[in-house]
Biopython code that builds the backbone (N, CA, C, O; Angstrom):
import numpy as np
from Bio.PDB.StructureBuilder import StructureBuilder

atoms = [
    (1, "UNK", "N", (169.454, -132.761, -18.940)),
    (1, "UNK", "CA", (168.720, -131.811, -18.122)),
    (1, "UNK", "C", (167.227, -131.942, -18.381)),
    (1, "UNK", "O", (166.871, -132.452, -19.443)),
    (2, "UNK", "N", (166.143, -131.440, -17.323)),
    (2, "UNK", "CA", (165.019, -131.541, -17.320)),
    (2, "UNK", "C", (164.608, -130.336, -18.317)),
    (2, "UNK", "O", (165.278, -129.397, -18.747)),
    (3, "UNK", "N", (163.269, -130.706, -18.526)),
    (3, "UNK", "CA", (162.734, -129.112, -19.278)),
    (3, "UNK", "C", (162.921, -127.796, -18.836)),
    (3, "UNK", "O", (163.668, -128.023, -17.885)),
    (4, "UNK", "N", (162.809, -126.883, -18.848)),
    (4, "UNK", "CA", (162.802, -125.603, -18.212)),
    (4, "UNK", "C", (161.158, -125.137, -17.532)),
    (4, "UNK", "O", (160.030, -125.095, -18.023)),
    (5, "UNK", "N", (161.740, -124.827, -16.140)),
    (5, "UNK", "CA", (160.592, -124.899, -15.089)),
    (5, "UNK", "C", (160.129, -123.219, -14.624)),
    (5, "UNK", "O", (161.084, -122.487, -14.364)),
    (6, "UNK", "N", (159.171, -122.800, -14.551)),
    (6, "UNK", "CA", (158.684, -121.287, -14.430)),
    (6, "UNK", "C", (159.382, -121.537, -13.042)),
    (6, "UNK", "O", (159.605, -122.637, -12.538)),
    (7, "UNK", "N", (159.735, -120.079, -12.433)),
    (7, "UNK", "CA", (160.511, -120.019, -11.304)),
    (7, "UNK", "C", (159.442, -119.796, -10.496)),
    (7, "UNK", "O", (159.674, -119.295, -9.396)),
    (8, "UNK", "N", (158.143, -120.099, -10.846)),
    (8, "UNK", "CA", (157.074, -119.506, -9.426)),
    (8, "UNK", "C", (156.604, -121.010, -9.253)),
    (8, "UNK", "O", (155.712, -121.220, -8.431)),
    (9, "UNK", "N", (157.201, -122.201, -10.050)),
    (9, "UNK", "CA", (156.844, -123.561, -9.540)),
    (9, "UNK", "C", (158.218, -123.581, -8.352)),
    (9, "UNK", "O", (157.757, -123.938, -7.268)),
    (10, "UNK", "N", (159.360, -123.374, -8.279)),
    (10, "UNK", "CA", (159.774, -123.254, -7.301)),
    (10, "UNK", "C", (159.988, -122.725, -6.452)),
    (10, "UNK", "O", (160.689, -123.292, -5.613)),
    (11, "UNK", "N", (159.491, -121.291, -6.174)),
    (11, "UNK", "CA", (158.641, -120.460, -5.346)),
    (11, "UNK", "C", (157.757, -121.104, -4.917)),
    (11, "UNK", "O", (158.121, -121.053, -3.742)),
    (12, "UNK", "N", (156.529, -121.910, -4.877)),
    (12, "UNK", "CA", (155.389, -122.249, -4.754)),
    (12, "UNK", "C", (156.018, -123.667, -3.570)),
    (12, "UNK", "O", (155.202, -124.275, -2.877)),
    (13, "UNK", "N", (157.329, -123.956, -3.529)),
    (13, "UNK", "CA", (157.542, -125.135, -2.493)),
    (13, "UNK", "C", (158.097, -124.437, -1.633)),
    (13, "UNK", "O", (158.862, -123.500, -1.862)),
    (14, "UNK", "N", (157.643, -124.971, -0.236)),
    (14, "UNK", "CA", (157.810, -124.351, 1.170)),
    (14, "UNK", "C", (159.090, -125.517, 1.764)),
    (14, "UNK", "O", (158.841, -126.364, 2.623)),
    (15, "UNK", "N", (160.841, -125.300, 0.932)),
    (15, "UNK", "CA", (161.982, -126.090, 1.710)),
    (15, "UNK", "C", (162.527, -125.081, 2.350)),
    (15, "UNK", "O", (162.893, -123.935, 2.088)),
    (16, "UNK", "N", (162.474, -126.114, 3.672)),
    (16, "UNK", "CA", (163.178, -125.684, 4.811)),
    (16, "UNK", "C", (164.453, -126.607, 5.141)),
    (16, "UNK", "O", (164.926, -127.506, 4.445)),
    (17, "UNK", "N", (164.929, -126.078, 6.550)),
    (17, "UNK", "CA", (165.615, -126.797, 7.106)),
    (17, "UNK", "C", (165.516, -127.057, 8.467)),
    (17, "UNK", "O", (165.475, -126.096, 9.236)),
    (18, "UNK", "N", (165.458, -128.551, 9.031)),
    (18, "UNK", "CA", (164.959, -129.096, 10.111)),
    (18, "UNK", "C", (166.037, -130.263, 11.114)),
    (18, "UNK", "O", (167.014, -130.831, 10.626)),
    (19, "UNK", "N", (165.739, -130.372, 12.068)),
    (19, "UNK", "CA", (167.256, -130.824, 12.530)),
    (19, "UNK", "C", (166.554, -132.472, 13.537)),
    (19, "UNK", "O", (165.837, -132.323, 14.526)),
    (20, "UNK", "N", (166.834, -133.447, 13.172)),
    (20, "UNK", "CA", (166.349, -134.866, 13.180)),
    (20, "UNK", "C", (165.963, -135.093, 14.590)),
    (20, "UNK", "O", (166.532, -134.182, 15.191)),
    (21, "UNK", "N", (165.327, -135.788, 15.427)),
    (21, "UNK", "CA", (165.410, -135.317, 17.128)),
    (21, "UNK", "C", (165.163, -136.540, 17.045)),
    (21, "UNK", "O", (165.528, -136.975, 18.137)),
    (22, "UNK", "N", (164.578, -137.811, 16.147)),
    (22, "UNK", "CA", (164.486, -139.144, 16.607)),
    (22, "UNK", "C", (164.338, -139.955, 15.519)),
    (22, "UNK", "O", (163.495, -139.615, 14.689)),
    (23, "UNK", "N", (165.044, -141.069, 15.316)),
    (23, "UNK", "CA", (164.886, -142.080, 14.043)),
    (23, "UNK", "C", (164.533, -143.103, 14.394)),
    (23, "UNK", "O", (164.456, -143.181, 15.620)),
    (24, "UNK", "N", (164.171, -144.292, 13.667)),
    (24, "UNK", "CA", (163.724, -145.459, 13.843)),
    (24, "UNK", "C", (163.771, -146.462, 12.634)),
    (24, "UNK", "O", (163.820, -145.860, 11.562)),
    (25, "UNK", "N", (163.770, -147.726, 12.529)),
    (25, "UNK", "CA", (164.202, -148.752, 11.494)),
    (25, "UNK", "C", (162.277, -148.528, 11.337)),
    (25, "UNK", "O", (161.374, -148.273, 12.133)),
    (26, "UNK", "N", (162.367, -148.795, 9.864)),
    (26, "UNK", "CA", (160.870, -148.447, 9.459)),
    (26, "UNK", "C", (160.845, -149.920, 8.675)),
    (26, "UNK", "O", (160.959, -150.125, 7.467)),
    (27, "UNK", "N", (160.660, -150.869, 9.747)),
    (27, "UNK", "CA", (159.813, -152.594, 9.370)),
    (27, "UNK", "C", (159.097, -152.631, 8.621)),
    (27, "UNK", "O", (159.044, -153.672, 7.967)),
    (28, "UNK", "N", (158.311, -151.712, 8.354)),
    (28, "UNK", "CA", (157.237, -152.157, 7.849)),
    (28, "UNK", "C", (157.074, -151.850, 6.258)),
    (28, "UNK", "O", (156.325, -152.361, 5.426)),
    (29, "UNK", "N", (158.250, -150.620, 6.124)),
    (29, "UNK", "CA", (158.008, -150.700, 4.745)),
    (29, "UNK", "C", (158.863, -150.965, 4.056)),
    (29, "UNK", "O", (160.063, -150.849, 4.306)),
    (30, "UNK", "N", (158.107, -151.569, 2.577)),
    (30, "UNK", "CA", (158.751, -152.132, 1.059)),
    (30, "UNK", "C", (159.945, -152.487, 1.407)),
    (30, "UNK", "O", (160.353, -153.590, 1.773)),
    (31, "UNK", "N", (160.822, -150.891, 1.198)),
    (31, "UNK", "CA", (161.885, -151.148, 0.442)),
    (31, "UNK", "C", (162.804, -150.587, 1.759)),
    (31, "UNK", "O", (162.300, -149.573, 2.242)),
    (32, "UNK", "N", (163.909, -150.987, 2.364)),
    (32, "UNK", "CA", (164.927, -150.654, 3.788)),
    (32, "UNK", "C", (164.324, -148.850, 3.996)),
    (32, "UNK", "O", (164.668, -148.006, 3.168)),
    (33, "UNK", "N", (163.642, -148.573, 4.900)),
    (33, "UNK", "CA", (163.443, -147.358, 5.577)),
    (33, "UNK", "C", (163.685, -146.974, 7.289)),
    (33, "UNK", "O", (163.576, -147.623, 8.330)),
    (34, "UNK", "N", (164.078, -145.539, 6.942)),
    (34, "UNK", "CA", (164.202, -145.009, 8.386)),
    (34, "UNK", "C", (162.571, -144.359, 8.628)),
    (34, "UNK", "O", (161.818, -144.352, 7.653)),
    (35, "UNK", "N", (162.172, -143.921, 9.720)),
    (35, "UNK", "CA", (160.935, -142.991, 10.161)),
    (35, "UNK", "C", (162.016, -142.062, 11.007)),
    (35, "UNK", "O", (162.734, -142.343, 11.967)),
    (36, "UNK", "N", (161.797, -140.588, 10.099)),
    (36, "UNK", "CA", (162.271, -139.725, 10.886)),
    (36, "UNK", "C", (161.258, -139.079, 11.499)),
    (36, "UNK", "O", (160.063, -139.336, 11.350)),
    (37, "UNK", "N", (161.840, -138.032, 12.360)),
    (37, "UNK", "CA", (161.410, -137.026, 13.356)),
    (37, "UNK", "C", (162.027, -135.941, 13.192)),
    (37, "UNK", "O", (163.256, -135.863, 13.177)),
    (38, "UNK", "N", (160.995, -134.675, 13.006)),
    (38, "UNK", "CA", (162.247, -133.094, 12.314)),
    (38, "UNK", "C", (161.508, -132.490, 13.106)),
    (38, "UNK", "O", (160.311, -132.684, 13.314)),
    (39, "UNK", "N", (162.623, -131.280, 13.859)),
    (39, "UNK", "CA", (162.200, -130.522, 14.032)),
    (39, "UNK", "C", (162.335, -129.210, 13.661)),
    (39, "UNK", "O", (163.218, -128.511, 14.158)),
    (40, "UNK", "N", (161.356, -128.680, 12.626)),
    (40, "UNK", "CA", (161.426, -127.534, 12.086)),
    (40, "UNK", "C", (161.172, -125.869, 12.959)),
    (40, "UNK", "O", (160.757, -124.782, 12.559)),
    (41, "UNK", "N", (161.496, -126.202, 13.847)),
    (41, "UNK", "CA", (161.399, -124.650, 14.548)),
    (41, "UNK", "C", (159.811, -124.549, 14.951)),
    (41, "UNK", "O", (158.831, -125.208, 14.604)),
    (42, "UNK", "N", (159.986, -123.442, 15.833)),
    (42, "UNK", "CA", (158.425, -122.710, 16.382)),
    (42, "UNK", "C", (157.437, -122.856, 15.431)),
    (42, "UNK", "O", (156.296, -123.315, 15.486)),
    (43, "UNK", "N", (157.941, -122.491, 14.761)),
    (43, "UNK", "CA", (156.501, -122.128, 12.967)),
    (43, "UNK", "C", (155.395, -123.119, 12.637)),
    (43, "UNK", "O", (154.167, -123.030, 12.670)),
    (44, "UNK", "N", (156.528, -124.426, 12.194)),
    (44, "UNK", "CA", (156.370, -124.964, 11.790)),
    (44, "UNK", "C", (155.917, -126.641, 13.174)),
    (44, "UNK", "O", (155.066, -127.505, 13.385)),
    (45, "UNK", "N", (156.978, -126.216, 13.592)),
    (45, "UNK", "CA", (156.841, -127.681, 14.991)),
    (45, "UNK", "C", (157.571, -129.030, 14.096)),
    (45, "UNK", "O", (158.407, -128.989, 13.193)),
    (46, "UNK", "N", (156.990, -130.037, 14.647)),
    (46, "UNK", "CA", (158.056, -131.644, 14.202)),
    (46, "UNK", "C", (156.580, -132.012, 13.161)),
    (46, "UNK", "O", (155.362, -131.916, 13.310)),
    (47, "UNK", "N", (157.557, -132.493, 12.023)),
    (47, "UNK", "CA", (157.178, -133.448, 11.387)),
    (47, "UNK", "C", (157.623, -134.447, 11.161)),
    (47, "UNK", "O", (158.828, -134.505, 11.405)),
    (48, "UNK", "N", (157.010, -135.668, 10.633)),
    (48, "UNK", "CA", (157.425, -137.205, 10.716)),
    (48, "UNK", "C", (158.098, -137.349, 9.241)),
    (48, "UNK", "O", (157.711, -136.412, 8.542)),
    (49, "UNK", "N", (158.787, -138.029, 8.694)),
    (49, "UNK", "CA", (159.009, -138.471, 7.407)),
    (49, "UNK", "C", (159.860, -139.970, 7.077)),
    (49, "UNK", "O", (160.905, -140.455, 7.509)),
    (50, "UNK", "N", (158.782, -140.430, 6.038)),
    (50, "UNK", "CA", (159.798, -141.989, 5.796)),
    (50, "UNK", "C", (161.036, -141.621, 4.573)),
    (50, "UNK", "O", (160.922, -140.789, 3.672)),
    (51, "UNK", "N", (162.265, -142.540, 4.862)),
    (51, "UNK", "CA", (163.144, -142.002, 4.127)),
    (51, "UNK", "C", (163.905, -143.106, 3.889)),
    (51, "UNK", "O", (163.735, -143.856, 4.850)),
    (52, "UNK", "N", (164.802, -143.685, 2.955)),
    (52, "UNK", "CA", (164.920, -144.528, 2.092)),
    (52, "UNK", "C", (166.885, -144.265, 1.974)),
    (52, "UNK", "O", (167.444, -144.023, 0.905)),
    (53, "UNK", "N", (167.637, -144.394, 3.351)),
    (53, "UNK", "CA", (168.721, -143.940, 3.229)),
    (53, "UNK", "C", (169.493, -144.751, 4.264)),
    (53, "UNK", "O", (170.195, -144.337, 5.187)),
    (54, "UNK", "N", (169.241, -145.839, 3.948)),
    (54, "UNK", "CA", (169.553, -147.060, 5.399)),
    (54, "UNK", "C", (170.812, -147.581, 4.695)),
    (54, "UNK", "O", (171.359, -148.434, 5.395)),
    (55, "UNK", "N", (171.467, -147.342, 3.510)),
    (55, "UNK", "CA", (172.788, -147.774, 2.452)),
    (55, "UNK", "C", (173.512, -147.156, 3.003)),
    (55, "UNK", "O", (174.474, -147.825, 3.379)),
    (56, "UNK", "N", (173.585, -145.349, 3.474)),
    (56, "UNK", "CA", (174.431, -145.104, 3.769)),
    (56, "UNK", "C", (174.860, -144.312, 5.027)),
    (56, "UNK", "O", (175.932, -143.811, 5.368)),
    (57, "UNK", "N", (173.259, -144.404, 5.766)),
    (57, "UNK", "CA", (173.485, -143.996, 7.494)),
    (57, "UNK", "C", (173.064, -145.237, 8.545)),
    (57, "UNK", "O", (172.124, -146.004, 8.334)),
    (58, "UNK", "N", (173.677, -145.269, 9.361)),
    (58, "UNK", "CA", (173.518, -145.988, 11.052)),
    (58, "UNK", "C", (172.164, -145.111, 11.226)),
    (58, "UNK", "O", (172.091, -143.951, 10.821)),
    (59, "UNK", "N", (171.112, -145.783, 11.867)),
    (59, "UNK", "CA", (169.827, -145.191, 12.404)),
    (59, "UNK", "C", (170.222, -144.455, 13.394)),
    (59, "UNK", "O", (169.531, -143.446, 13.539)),
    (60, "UNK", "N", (171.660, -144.665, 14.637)),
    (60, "UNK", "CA", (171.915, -144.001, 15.294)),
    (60, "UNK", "C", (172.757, -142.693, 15.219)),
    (60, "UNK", "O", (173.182, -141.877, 16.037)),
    (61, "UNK", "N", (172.796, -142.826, 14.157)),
    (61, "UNK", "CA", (173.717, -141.489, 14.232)),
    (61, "UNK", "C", (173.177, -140.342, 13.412)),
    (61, "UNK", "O", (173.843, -139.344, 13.137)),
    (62, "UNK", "N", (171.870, -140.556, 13.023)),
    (62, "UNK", "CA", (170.881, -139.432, 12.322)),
    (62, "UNK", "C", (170.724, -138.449, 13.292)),
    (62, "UNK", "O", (171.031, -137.337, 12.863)),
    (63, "UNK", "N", (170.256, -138.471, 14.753)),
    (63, "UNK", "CA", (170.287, -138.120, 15.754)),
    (63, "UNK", "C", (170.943, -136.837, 15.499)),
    (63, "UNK", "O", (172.172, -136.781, 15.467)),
    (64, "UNK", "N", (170.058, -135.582, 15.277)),
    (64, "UNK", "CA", (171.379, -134.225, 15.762)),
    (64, "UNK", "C", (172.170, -133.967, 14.223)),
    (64, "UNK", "O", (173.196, -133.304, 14.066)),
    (65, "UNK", "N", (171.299, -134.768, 13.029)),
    (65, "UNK", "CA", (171.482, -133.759, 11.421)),
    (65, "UNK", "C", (170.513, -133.085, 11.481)),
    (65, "UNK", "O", (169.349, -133.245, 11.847)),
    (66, "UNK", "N", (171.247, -132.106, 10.983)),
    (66, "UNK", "CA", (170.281, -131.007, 9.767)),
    (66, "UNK", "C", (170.120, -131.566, 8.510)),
    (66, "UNK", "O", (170.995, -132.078, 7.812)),
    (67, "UNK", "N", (168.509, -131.387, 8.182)),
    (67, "UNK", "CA", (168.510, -132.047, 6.750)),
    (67, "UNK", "C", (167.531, -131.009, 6.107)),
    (67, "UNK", "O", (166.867, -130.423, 6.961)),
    (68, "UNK", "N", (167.280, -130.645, 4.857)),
    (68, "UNK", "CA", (166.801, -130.253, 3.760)),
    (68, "UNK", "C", (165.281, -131.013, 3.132)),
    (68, "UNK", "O", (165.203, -132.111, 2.581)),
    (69, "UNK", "N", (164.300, -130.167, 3.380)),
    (69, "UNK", "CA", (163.000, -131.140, 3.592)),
    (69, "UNK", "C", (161.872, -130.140, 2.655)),
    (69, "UNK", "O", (161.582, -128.971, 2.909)),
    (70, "UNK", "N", (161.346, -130.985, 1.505)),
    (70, "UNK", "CA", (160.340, -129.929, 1.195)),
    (70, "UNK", "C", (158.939, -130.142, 2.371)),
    (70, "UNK", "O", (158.781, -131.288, 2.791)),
    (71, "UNK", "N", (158.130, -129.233, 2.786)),
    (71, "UNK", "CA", (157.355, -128.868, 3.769)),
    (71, "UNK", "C", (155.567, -129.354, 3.191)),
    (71, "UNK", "O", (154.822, -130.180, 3.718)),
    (72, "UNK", "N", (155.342, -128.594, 2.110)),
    (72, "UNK", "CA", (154.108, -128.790, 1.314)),
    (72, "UNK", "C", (153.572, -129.355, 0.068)),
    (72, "UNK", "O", (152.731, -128.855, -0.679)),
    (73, "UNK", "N", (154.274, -130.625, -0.055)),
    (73, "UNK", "CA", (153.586, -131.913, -0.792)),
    (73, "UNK", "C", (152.616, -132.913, -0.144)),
    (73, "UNK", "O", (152.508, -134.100, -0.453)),
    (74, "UNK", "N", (151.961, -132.287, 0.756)),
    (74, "UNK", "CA", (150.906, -132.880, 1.376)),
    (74, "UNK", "C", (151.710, -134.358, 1.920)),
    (74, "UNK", "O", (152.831, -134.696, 1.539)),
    (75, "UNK", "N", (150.928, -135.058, 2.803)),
    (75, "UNK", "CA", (151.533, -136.109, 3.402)),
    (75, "UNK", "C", (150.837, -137.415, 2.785)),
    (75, "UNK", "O", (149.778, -137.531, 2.167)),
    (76, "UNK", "N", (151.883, -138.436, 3.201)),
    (76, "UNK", "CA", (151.841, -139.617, 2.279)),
    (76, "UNK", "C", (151.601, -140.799, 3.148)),
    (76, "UNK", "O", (152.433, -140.760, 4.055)),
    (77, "UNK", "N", (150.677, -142.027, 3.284)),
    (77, "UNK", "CA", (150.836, -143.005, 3.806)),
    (77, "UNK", "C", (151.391, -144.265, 3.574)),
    (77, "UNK", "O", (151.061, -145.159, 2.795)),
    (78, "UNK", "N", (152.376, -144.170, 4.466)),
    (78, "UNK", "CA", (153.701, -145.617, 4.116)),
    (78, "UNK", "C", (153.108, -146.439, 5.172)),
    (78, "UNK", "O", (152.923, -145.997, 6.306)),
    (79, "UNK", "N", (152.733, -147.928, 4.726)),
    (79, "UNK", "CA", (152.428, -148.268, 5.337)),
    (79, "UNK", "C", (151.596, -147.852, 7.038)),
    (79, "UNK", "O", (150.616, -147.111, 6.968)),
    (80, "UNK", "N", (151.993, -148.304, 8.317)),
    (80, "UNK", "CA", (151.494, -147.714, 9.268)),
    (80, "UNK", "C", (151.865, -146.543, 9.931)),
    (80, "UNK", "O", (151.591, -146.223, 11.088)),
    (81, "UNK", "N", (152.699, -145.757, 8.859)),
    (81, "UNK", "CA", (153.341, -144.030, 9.131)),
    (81, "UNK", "C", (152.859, -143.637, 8.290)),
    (81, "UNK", "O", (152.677, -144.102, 7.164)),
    (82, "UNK", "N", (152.456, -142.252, 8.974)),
    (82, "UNK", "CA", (152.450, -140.963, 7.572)),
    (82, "UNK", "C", (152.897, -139.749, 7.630)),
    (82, "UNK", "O", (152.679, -138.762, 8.332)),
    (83, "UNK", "N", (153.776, -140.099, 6.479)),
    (83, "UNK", "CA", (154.991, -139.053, 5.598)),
    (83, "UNK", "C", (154.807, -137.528, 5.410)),
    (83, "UNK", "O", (154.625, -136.954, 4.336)),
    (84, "UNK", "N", (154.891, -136.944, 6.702)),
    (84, "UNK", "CA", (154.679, -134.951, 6.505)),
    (84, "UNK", "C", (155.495, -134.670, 5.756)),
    (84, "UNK", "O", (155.214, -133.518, 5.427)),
    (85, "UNK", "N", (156.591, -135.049, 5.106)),
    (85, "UNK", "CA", (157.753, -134.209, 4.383)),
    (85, "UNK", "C", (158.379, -134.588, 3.974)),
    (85, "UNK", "O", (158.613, -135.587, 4.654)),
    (86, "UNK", "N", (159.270, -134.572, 2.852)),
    (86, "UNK", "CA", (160.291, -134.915, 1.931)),
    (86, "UNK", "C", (161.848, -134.983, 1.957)),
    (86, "UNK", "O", (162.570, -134.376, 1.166)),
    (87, "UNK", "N", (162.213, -135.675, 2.812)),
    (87, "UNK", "CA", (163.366, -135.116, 2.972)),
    (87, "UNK", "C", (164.394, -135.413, 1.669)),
    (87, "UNK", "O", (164.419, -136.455, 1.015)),
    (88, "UNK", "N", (165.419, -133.958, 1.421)),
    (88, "UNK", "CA", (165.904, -134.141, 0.017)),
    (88, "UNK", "C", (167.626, -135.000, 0.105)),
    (88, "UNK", "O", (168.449, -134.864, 1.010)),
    (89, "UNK", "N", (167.720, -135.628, -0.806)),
    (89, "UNK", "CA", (169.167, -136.443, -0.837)),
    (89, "UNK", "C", (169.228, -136.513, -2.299)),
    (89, "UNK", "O", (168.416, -136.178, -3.162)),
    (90, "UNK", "N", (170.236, -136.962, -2.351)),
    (90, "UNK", "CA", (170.988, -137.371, -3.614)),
    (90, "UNK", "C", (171.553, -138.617, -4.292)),
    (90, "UNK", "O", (172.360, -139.304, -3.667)),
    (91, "UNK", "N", (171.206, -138.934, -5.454)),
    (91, "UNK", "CA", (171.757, -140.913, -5.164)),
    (91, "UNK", "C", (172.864, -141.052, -5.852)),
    (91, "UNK", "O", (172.995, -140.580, -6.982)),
    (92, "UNK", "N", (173.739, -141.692, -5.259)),
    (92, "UNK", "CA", (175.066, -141.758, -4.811)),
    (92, "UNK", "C", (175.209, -143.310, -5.418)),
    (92, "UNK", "O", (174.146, -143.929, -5.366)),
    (93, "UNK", "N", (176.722, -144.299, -6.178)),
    (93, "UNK", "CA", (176.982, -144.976, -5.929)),
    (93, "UNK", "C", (176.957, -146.450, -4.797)),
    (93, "UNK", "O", (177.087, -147.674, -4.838)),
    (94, "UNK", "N", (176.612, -144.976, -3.519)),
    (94, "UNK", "CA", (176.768, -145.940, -2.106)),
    (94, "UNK", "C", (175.290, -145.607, -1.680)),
    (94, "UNK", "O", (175.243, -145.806, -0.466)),
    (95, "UNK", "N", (174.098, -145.200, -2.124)),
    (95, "UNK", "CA", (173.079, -144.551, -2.060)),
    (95, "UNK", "C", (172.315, -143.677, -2.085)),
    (95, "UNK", "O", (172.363, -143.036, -3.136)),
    (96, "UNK", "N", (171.224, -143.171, -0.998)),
    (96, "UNK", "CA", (171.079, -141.582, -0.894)),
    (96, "UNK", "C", (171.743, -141.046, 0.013)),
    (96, "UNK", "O", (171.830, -141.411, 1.185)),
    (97, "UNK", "N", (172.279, -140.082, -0.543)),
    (97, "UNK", "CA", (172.918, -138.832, 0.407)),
    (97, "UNK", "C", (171.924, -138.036, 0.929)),
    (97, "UNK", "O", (170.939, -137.952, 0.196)),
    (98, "UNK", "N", (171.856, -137.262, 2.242)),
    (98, "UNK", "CA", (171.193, -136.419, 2.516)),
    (98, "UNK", "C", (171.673, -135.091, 2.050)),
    (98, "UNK", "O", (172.878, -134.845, 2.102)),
    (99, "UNK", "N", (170.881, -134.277, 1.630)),
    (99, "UNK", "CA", (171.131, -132.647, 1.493)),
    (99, "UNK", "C", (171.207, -131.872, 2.791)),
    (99, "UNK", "O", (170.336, -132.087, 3.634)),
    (100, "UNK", "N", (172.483, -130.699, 3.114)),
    (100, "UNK", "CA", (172.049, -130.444, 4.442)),
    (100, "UNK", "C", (173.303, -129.165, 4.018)),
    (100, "UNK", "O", (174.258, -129.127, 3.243)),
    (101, "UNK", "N", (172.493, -127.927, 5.286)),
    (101, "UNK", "CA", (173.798, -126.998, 5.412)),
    (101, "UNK", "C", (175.256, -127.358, 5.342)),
    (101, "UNK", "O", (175.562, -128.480, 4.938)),
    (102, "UNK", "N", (176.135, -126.539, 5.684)),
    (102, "UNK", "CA", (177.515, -126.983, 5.400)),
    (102, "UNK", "C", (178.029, -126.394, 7.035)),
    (102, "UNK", "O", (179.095, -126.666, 7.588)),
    (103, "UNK", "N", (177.104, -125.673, 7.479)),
    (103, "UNK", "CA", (176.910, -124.817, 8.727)),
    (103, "UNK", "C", (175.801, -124.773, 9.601)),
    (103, "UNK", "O", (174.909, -124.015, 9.218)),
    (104, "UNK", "N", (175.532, -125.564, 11.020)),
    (104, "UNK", "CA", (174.287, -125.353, 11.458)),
    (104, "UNK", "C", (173.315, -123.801, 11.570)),
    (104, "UNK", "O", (173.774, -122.726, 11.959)),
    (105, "UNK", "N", (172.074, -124.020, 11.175)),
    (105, "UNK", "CA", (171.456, -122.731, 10.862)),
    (105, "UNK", "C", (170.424, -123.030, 11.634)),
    (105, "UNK", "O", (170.455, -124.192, 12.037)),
    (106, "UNK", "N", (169.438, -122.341, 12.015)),
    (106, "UNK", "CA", (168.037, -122.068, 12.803)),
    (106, "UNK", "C", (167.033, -122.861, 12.425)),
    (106, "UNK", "O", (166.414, -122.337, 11.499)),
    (107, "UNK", "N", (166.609, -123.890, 12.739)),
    (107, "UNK", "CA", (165.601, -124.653, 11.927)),
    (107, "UNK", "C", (163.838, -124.069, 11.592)),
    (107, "UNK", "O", (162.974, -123.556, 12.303)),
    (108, "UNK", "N", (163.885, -124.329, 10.662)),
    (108, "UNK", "CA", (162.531, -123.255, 9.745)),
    (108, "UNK", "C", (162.833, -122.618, 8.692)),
    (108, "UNK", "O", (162.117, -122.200, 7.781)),
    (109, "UNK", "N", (164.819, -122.520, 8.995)),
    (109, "UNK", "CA", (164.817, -121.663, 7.415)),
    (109, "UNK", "C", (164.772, -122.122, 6.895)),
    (109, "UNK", "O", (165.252, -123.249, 6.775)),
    (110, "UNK", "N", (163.809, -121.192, 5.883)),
    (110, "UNK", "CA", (163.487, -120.765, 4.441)),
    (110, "UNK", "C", (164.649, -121.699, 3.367)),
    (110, "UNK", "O", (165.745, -121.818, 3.914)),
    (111, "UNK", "N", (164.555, -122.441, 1.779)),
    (111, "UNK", "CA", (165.539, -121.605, 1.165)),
    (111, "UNK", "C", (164.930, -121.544, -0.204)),
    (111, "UNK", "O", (164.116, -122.335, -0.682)),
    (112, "UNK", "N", (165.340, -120.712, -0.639)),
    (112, "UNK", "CA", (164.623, -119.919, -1.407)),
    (112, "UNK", "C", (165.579, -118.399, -2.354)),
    (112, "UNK", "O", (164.950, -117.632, -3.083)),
]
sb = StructureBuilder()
sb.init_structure("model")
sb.init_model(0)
sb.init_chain("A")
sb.init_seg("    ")
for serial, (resi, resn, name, xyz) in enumerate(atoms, 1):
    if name == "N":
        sb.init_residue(resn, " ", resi, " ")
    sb.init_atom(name, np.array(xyz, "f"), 0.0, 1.0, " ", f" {name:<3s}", serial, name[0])
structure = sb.get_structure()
């Protein structure tokens, strides 16, 4: 286990949940990437994110997940994209897993 973390460092991250509206094979960078497209609700609107999960999804069938995204780690430049958000997974034998409801929910929520 990691050290023990004040609970207002994880208070202080804005994860939501956002539901994918467009993917793409991301050529250009390093290491096998998708370029997603989220859309996090009214609030928030779509953000872009590169993601590193081409082991264990079809680019076509991202289309229409809900995924688990931290919001405010500032954005990152991958090559000729740049990275609004984090999307969270898990690494797996067969790769990263995505994190996601178990139930579609309203995209923007909170969790917390």
């Amino acid at each position: 286990m990691k050290e023990q973390a004040p609970f207002d460092h994880f208070a202080s991250l804005d994860v939501r949940i956002g539901t994918i509206t467009k993917a793409e094979v991301f050529d250009k960078a390093r290491k096998p990437a998708y370029k997603l497209w989220i859309d996090f609700g009214p609030e928030v609107g779509m953000r872009k994110s590169s993601a590193q999960i081409t082991e264990v999804y079809e680019v076509e069938a991202l289309v229409g997940k809900q995924v688990v995204a931290v919001l405010n780690f500032g954005e990152k430049q991958i090559a000729d994209f740049m990275s609004q958000c984090l999307v969270l997974g898990t690494y797996t034998d067969k790769g990263v897993v995505l994190l996601k409801p178990d139930v579609e929910v309203v995209n923007g929520s909170e969790i917390g």
